[in-house]
N, CA and C atoms of all chains as a GROMACS GRO file, in nm:
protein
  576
    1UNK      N    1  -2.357   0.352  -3.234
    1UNK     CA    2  -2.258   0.313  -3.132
    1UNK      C    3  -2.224   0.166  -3.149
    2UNK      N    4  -2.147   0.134  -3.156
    2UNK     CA    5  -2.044  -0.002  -3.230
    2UNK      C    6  -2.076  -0.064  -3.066
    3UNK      N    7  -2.028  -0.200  -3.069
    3UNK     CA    8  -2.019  -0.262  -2.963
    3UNK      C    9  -1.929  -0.269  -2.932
    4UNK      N   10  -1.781  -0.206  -2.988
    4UNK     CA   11  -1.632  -0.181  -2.892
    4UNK      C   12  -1.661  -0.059  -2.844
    5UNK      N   13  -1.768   0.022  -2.882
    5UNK     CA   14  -1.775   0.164  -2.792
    5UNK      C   15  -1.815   0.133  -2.664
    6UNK      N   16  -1.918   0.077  -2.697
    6UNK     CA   17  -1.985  -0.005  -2.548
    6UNK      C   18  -1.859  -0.064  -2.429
    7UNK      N   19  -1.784  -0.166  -2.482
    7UNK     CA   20  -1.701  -0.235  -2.418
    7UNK      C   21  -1.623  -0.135  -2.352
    8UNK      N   22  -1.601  -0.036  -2.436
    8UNK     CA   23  -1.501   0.014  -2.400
    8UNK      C   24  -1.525   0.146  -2.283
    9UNK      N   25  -1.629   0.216  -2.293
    9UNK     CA   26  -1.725   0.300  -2.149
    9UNK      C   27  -1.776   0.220  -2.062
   10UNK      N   28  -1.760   0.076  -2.079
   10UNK     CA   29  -1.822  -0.010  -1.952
   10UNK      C   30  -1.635  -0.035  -1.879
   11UNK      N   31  -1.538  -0.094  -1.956
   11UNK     CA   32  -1.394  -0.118  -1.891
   11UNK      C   33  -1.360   0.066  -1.852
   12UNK      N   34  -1.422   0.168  -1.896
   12UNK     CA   35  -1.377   0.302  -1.855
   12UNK      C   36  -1.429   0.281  -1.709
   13UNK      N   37  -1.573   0.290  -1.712
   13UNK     CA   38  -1.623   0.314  -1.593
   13UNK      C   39  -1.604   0.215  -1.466
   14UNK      N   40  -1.591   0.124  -1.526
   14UNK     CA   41  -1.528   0.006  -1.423
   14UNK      C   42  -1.397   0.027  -1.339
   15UNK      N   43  -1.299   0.119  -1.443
   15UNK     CA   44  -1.192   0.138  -1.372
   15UNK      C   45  -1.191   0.285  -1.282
   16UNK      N   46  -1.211   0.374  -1.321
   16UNK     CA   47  -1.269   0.486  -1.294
   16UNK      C   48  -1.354   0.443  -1.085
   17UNK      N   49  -1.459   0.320  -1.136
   17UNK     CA   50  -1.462   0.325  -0.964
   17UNK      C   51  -1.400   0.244  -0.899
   18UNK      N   52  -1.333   0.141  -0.976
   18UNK     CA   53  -1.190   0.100  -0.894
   18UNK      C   54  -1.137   0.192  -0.837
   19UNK      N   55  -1.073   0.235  -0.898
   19UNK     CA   56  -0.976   0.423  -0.859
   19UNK      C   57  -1.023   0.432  -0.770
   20UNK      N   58  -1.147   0.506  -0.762
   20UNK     CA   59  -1.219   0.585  -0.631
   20UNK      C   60  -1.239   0.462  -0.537
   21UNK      N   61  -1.250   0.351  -0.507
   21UNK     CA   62  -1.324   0.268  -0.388
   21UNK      C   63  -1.159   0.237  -0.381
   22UNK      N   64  -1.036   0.244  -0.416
   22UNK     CA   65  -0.900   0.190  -0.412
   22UNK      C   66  -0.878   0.384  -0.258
   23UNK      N   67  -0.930   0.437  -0.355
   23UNK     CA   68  -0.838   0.581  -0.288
   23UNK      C   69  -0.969   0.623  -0.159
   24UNK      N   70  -1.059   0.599  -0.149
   24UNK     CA   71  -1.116   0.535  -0.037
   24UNK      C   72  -1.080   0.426   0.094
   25UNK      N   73  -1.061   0.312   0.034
   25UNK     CA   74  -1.004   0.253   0.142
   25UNK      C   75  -0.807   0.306   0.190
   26UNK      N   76  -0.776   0.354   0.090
   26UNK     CA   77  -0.628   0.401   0.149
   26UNK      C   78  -0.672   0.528   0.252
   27UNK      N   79  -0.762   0.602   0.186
   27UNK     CA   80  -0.815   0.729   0.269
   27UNK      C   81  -0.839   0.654   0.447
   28UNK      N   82  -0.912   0.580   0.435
   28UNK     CA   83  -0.952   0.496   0.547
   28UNK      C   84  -0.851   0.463   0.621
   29UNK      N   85  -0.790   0.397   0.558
   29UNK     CA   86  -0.631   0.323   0.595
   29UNK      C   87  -0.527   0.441   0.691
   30UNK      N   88  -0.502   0.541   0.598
   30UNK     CA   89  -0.447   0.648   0.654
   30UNK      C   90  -0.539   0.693   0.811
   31UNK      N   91  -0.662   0.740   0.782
   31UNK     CA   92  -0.692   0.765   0.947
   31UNK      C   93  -0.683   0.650   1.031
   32UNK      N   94  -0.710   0.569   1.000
   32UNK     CA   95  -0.679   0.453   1.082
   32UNK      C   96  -0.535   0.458   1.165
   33UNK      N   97  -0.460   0.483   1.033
   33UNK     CA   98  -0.318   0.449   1.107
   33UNK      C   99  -0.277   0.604   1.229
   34UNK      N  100  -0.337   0.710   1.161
   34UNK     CA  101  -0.323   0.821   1.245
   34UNK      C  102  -0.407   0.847   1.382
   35UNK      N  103  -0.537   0.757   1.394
   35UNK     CA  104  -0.601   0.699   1.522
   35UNK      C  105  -0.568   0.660   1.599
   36UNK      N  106  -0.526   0.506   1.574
   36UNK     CA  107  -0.461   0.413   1.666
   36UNK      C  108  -0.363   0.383   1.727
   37UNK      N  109  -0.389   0.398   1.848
   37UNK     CA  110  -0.213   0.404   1.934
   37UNK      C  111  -0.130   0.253   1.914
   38UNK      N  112  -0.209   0.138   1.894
   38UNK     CA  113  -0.179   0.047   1.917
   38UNK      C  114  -0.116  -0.002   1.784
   39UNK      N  115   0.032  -0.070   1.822
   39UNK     CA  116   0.096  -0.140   1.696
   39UNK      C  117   0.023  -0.221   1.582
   40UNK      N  118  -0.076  -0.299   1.702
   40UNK     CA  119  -0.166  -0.452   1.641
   40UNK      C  120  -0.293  -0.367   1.560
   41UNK      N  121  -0.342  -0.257   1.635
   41UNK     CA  122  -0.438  -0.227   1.551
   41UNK      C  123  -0.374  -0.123   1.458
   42UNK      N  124  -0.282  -0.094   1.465
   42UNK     CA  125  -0.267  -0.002   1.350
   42UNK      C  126  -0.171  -0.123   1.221
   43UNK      N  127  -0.201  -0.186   1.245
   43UNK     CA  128  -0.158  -0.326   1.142
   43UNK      C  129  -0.295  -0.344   1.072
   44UNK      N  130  -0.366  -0.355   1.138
   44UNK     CA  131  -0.515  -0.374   1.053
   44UNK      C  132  -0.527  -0.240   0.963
   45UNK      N  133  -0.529  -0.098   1.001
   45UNK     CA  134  -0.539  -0.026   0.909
   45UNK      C  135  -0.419  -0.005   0.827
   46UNK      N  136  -0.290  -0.068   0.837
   46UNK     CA  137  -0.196  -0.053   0.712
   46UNK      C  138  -0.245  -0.143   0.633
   47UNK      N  139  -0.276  -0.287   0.639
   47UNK     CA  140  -0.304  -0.384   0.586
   47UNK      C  141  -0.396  -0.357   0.509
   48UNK      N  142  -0.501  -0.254   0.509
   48UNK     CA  143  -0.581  -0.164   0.452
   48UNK      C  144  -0.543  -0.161   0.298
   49UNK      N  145  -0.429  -0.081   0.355
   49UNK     CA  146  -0.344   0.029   0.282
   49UNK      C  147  -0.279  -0.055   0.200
   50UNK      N  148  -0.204  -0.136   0.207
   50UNK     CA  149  -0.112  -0.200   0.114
   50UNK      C  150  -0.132  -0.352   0.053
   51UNK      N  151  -0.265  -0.378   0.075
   51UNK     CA  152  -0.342  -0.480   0.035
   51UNK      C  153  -0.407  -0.457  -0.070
   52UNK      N  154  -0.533  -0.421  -0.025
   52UNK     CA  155  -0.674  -0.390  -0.113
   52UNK      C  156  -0.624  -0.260  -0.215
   53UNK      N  157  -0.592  -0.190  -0.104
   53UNK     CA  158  -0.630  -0.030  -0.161
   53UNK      C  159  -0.501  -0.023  -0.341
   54UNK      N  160  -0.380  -0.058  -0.272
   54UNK     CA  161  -0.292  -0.067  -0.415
   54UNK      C  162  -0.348  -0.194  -0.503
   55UNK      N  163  -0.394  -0.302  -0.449
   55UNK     CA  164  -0.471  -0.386  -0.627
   55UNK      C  165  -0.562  -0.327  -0.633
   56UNK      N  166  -0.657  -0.236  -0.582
   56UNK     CA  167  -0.782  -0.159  -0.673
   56UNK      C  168  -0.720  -0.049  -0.738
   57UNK      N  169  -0.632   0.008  -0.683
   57UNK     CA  170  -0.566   0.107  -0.809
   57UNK      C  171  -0.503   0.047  -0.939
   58UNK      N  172  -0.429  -0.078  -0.880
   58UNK     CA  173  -0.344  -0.140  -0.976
   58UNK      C  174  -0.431  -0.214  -1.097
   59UNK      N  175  -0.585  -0.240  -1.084
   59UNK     CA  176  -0.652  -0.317  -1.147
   59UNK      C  177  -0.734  -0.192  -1.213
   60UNK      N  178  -0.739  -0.098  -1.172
   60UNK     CA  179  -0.796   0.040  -1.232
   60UNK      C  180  -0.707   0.068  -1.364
   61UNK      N  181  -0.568   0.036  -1.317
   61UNK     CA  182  -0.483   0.075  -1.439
   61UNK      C  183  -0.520  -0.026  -1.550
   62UNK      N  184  -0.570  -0.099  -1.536
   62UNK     CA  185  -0.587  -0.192  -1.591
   62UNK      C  186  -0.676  -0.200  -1.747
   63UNK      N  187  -0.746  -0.070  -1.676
   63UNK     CA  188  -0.810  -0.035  -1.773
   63UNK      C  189  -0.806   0.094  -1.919
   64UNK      N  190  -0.652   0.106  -1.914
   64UNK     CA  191  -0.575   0.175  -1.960
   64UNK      C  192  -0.540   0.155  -2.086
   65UNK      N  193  -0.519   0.032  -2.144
   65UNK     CA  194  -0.557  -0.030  -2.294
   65UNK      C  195  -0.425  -0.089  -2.288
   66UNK      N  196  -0.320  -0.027  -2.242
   66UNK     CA  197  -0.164  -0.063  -2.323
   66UNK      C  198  -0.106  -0.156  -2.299
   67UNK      N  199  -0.030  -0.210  -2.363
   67UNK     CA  200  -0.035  -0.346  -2.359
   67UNK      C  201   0.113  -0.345  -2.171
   68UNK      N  202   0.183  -0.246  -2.205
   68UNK     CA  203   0.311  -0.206  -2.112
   68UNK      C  204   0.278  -0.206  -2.011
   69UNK      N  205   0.179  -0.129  -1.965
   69UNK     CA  206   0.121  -0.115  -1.828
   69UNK      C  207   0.006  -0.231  -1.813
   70UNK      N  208  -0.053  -0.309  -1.913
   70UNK     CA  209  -0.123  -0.427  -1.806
   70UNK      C  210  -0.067  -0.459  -1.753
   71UNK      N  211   0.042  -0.519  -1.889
   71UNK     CA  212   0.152  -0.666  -1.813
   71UNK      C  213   0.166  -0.616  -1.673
   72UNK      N  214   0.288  -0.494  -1.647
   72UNK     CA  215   0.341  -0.433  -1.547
   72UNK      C  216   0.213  -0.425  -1.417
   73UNK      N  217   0.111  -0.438  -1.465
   73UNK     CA  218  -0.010  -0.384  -1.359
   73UNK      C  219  -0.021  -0.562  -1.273
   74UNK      N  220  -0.079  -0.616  -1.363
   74UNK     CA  221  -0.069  -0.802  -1.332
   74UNK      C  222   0.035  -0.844  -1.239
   75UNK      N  223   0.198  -0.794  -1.317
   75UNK     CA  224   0.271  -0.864  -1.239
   75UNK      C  225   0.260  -0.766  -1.076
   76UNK      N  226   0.241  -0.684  -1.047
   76UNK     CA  227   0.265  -0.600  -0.945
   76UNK      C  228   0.123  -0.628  -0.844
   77UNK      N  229   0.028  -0.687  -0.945
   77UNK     CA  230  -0.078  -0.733  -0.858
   77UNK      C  231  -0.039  -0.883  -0.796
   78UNK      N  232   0.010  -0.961  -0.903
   78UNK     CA  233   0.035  -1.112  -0.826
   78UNK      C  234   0.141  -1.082  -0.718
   79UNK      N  235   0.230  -0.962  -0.744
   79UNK     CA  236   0.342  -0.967  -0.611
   79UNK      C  237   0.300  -0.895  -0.470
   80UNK      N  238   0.175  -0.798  -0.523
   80UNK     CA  239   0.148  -0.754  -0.364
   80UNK      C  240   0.063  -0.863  -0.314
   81UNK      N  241  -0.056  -0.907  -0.403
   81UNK     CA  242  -0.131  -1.035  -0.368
   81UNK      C  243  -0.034  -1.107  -0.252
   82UNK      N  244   0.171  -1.161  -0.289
   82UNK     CA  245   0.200  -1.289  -0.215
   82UNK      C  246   0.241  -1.151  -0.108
   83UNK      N  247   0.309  -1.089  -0.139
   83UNK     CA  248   0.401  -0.965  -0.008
   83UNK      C  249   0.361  -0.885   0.062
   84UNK      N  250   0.247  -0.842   0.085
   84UNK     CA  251   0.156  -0.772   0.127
   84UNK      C  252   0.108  -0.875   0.302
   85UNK      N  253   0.049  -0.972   0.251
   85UNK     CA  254   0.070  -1.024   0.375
   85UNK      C  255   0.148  -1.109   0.464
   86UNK      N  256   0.308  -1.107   0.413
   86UNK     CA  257   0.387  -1.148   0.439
   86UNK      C  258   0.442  -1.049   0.528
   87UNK      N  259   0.458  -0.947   0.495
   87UNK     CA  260   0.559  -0.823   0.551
   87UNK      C  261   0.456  -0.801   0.680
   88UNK      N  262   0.313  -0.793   0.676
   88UNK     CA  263   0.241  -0.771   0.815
   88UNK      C  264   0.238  -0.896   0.890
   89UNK      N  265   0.267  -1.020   0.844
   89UNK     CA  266   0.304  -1.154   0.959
   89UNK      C  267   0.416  -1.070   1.022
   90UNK      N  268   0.511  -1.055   0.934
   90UNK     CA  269   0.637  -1.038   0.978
   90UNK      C  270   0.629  -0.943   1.079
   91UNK      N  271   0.559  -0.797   1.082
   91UNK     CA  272   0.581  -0.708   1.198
   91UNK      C  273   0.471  -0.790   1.296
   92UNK      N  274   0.429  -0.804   1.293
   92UNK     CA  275   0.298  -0.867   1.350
   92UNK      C  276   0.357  -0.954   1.478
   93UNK      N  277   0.454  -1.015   1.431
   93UNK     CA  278   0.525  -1.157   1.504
   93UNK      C  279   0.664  -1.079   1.558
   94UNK      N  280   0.749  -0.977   1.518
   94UNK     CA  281   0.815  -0.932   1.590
   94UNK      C  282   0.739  -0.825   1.702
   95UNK      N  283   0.647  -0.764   1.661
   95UNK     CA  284   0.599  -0.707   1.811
   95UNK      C  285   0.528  -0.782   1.883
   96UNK      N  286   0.495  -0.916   1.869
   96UNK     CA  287   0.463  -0.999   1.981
   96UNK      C  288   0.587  -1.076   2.009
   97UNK      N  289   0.693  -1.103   1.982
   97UNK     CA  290   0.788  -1.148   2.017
   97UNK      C  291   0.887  -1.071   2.112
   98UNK      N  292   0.899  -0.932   2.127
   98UNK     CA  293   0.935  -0.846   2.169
   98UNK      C  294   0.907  -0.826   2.283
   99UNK      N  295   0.751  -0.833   2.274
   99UNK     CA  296   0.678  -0.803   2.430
   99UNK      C  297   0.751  -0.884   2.543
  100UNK      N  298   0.765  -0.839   2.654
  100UNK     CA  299   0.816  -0.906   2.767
  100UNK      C  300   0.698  -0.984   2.846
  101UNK      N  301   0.584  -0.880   2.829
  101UNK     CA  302   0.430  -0.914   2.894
  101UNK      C  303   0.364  -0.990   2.821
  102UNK      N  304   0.263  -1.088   2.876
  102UNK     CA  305   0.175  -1.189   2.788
  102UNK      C  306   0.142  -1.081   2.650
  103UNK      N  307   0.061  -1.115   2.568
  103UNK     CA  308  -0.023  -1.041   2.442
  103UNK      C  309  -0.149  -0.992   2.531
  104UNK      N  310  -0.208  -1.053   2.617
  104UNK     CA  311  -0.356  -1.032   2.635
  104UNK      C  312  -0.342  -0.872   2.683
  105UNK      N  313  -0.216  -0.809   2.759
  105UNK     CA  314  -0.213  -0.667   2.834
  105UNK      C  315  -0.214  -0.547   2.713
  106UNK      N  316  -0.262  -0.519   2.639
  106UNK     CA  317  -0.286  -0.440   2.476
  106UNK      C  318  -0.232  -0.276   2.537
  107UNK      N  319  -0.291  -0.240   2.655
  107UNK     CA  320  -0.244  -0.094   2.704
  107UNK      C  321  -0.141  -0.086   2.742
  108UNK      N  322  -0.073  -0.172   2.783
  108UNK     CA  323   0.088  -0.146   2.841
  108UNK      C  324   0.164  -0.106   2.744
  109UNK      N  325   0.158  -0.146   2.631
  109UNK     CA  326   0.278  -0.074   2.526
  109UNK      C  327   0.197   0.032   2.461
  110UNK      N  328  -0.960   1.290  -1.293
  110UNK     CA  329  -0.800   1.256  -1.262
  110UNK      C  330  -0.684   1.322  -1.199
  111UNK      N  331  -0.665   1.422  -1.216
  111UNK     CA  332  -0.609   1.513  -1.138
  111UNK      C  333  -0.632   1.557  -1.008
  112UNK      N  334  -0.767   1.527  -0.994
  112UNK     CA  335  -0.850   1.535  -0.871
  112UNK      C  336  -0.806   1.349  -0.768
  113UNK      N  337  -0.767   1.261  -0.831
  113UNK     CA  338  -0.734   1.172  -0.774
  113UNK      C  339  -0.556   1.143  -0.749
  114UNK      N  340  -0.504   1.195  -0.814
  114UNK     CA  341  -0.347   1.280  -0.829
  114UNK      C  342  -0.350   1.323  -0.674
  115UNK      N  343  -0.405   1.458  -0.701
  115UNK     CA  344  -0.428   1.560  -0.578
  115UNK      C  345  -0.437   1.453  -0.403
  116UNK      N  346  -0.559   1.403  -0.462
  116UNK     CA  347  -0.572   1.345  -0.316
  116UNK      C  348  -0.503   1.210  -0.266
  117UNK      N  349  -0.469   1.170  -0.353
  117UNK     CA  350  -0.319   1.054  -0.321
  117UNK      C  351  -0.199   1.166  -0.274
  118UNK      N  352  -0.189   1.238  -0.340
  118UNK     CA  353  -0.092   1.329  -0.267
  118UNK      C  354  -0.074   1.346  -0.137
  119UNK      N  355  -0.261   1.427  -0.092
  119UNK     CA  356  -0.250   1.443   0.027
  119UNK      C  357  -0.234   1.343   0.144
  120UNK      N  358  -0.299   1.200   0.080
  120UNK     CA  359  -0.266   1.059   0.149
  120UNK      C  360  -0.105   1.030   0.222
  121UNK      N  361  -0.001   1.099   0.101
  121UNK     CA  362   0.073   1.093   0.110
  121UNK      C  363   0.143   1.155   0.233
  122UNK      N  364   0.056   1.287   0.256
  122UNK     CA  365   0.060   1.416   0.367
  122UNK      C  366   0.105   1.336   0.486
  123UNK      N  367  -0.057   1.307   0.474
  123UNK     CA  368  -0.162   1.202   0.621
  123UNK      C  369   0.004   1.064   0.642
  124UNK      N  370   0.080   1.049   0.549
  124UNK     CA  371   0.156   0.906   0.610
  124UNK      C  372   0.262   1.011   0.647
  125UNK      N  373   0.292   1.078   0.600
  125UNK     CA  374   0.436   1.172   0.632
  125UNK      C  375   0.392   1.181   0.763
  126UNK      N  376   0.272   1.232   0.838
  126UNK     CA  377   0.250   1.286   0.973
  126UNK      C  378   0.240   1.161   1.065
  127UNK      N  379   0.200   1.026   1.017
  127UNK     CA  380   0.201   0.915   1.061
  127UNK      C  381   0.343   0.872   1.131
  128UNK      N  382   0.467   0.886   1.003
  128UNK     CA  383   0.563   0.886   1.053
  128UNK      C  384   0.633   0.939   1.138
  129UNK      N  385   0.608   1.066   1.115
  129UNK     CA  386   0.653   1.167   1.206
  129UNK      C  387   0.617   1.170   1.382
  130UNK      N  388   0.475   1.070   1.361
  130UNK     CA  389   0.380   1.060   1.507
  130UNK      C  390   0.476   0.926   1.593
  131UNK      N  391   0.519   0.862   1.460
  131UNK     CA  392   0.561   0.765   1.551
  131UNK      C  393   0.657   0.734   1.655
  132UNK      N  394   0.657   0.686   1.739
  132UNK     CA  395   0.746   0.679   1.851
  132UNK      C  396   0.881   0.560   1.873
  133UNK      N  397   0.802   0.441   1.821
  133UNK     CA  398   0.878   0.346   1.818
  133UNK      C  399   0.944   0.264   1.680
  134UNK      N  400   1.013   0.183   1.686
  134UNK     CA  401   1.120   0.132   1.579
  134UNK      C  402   0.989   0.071   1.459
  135UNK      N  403   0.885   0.005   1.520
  135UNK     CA  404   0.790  -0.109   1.474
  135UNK      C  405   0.700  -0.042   1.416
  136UNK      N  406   0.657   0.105   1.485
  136UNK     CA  407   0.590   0.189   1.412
  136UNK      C  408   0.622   0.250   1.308
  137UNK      N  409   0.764   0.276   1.307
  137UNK     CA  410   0.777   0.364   1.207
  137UNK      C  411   0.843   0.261   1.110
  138UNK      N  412   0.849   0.139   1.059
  138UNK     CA  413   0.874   0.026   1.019
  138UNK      C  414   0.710   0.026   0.928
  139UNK      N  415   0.630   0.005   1.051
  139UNK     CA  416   0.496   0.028   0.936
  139UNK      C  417   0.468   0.167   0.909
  140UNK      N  418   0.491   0.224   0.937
  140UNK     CA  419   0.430   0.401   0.868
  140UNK      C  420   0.524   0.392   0.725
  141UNK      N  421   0.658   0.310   0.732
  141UNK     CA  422   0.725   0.334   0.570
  141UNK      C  423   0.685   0.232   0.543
  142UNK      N  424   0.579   0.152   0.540
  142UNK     CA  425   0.592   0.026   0.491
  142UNK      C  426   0.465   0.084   0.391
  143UNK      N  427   0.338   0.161   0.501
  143UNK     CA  428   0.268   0.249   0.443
  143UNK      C  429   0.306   0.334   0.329
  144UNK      N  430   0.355   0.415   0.317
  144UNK     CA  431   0.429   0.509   0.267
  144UNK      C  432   0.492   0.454   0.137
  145UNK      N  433   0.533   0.353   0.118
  145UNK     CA  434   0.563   0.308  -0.016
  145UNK      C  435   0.464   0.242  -0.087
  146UNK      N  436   0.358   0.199   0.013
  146UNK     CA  437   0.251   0.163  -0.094
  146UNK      C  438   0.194   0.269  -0.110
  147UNK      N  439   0.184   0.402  -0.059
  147UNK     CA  440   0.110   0.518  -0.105
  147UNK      C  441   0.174   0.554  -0.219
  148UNK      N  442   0.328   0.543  -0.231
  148UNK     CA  443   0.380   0.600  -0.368
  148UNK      C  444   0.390   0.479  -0.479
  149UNK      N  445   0.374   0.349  -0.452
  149UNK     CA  446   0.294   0.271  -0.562
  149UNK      C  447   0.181   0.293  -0.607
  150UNK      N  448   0.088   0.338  -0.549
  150UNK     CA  449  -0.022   0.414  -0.579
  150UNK      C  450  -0.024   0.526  -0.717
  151UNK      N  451   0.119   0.613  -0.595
  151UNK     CA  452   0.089   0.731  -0.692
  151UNK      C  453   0.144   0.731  -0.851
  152UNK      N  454   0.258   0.634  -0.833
  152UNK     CA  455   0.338   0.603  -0.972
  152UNK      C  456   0.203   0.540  -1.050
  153UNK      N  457   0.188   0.440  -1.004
  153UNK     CA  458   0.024   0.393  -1.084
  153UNK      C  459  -0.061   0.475  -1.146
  154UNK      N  460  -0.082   0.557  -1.063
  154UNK     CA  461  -0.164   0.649  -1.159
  154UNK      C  462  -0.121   0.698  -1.212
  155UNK      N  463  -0.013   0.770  -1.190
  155UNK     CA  464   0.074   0.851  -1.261
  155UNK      C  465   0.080   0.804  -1.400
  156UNK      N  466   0.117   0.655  -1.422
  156UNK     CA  467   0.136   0.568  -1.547
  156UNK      C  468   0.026   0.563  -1.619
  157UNK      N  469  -0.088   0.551  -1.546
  157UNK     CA  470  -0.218   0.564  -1.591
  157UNK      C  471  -0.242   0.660  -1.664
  158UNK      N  472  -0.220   0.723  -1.655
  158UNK     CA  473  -0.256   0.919  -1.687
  158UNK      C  474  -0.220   0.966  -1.770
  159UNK      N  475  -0.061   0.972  -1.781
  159UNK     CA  476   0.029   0.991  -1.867
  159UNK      C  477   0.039   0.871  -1.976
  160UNK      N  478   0.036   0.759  -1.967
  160UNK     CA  479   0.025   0.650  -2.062
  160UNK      C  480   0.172   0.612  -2.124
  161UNK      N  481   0.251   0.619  -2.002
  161UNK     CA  482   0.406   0.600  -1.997
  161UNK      C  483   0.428   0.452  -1.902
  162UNK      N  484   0.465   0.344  -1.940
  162UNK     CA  485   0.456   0.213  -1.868
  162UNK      C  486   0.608   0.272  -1.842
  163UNK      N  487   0.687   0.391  -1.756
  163UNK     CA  488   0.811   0.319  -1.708
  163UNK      C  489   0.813   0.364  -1.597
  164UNK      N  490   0.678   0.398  -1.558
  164UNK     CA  491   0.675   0.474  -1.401
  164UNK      C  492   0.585   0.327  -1.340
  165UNK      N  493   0.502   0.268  -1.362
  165UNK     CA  494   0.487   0.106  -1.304
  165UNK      C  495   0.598   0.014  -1.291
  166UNK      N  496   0.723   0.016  -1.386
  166UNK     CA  497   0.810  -0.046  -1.363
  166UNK      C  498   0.926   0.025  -1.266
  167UNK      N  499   0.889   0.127  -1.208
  167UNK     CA  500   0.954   0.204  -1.099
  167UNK      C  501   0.836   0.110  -0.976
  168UNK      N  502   0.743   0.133  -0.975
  168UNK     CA  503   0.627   0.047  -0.911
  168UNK      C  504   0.689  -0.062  -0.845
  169UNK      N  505   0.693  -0.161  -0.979
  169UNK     CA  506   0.735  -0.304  -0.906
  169UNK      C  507   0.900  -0.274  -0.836
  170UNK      N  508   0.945  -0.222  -0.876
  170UNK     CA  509   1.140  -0.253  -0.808
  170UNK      C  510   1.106  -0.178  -0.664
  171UNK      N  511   1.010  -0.078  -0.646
  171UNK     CA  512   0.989   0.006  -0.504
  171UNK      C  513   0.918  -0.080  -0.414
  172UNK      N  514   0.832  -0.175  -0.489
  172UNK     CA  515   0.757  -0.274  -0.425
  172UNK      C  516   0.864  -0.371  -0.370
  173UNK      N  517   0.909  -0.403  -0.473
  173UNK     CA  518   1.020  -0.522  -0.379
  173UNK      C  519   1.112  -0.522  -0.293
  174UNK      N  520   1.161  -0.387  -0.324
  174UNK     CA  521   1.244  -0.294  -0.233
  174UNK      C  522   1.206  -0.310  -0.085
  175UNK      N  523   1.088  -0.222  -0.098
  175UNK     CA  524   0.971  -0.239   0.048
  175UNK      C  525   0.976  -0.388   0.132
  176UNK      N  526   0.939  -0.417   0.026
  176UNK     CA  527   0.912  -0.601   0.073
  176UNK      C  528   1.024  -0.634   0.156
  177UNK      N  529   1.103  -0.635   0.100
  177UNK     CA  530   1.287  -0.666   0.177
  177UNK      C  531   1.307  -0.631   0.299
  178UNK      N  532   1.306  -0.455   0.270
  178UNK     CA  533   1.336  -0.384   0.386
  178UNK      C  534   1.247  -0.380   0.503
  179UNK      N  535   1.129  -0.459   0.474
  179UNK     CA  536   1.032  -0.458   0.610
  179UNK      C  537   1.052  -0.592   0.662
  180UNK      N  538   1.087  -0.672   0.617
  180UNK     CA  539   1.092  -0.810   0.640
  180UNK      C  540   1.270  -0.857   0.742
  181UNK      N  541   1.352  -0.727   0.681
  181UNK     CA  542   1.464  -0.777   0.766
  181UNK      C  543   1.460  -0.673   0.892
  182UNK      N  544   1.401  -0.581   0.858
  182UNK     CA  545   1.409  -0.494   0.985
  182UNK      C  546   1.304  -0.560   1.055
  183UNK      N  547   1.181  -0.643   1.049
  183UNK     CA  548   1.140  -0.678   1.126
  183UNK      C  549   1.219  -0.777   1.207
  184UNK      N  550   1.253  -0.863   1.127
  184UNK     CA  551   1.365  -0.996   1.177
  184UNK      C  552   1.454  -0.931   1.288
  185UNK      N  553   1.527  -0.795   1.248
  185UNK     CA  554   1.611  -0.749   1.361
  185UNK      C  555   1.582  -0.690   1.443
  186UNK      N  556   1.445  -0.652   1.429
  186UNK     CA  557   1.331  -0.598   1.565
  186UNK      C  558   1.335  -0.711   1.679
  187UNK      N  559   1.283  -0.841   1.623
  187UNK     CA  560   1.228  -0.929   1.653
  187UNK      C  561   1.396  -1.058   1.733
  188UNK      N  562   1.493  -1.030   1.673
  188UNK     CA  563   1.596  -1.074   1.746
  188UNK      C  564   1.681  -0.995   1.807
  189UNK      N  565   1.720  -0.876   1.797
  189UNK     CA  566   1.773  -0.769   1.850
  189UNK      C  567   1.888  -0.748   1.797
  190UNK      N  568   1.943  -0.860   1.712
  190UNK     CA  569   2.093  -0.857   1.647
  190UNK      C  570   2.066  -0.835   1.471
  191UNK      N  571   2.214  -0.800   1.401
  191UNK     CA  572   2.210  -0.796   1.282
  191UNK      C  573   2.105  -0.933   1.229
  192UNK      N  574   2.083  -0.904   1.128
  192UNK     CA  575   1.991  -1.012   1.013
  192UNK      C  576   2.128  -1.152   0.986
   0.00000   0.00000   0.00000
C-alpha cells in the first residue's frame, strides 16, 4: 500500500463524515424549523441549515479529486461563509422592526 | 451515497411542509431561504457523485440568487414599501 493509497482513504473517509455530520445538522435544522412557532427561534434552526450544514457538505465535496468541483466547492464555501449570515441579520432585524410591541413579549406574535 | 441522495431528498420533504406550515410573509421568507440551501446541498452531492462540476456551478448562481431575494424581501418586510 503506497502512501497516496493511504492519503487518499484518509481524504475518503474524512469526507464521507463530513457528508454525514453536514446531513445531520440540516436533519436537525429541519425539525427545528418544523418545531418552533417562533420567527427568532426558528432563525436559529435555519441558521443551522444554511450555515454549517451546506459548508460540511460543500467541504465533503471536497474530497472528490477534480480539479472543477474544488474550485466551484471553495468559491461557494467563501460565499455562504460572507451570505449566510447576512440574509439572517437581515430577517432577524425586519421582524424586530415590524413588531409594534417591545422584543421582550416573544408569545404575542 | 444514494442513501445520502435519498435523505437530502426527504430534508427536502420536511422544508416543503415547513413552507406550507407557514403563516406569515417572514416565515415563509425563511422556509425558502431554507429550501435553497437544501437544494445547494442536493446539487452538491449530486456533483459529487456523478463527477460532473456543472451542477455546483448551478450551486453558486442559486446561492446568490437566494442571497438577493432574501435580503430585499426582507428590506420590504421591514419598510412596507417597494425596495
Amino acid at each position: 500500500m503506497s502512501i497516496q493509497d493511504a492519503l487518499g482513504g484518509i481524504l475518503g473517509a474524512l469526507a464521507t463524515g463530513s457528508l454525514f455530520l453536514g446531513l445531520a445538522l440540516a436533519t436537525v435544522g429541519v425539525y427545528g424549523m418544523l418545531r418552533k412557532p417562533d420567527i427568532f427561534h426558528q432563525l436559529h434552526a435555519a441558521g443551522l441549515v444554511t450555515g454549517p450544514a451546506v459548508m460540511l457538505v460543500l467541504l465533503a465535496s471536497l474530497g472528490s479529486g477534480s480539479v472543477e468541483i474544488v474550485t466551484s466547492a471553495v468559491l461557494v464555501i467563501l460565499f455562504v461563509l460572507v451570505t449566510a449570515p447576512l440574509s439572517s441579520h437581515a430577517i432577524a432585524q425586519a421582524a424586530l422592526r415590524r413588531r409594534t410591541a417591545p422584543p421582550s413579549d416573544d408569545a404575542a406574535d | 451515497m444514494v442513501a445520502a441522495l435519498a435523505w437530502s431528498t426527504l430534508l427536502l420533504v420536511g422544508g416543503g411542509a415547513v413552507l406550507f406550515r407557514s403563516g406569515d410573509l417572514l416565515h415563509r421568507i425563511l422556509a425558502l431561504d431554507m429550501l435553497v440551501a437544501l437544494v445547494v446541498v442536493l446539487l452538491t452531492m449530486l456533483s459529487y457523485i456523478a463527477s460532473v462540476s456543472y451542477y455546483i456551478d448551478a450551486a453558486i448562481a442559486l446561492a446568490l440568487l437566494s442571497f438577493t431575494a432574501t435580503l430585499v424581501a426582507a428590506r420590504h418586510v421591514m419598510r412596507g414599501r417597494r425596495f
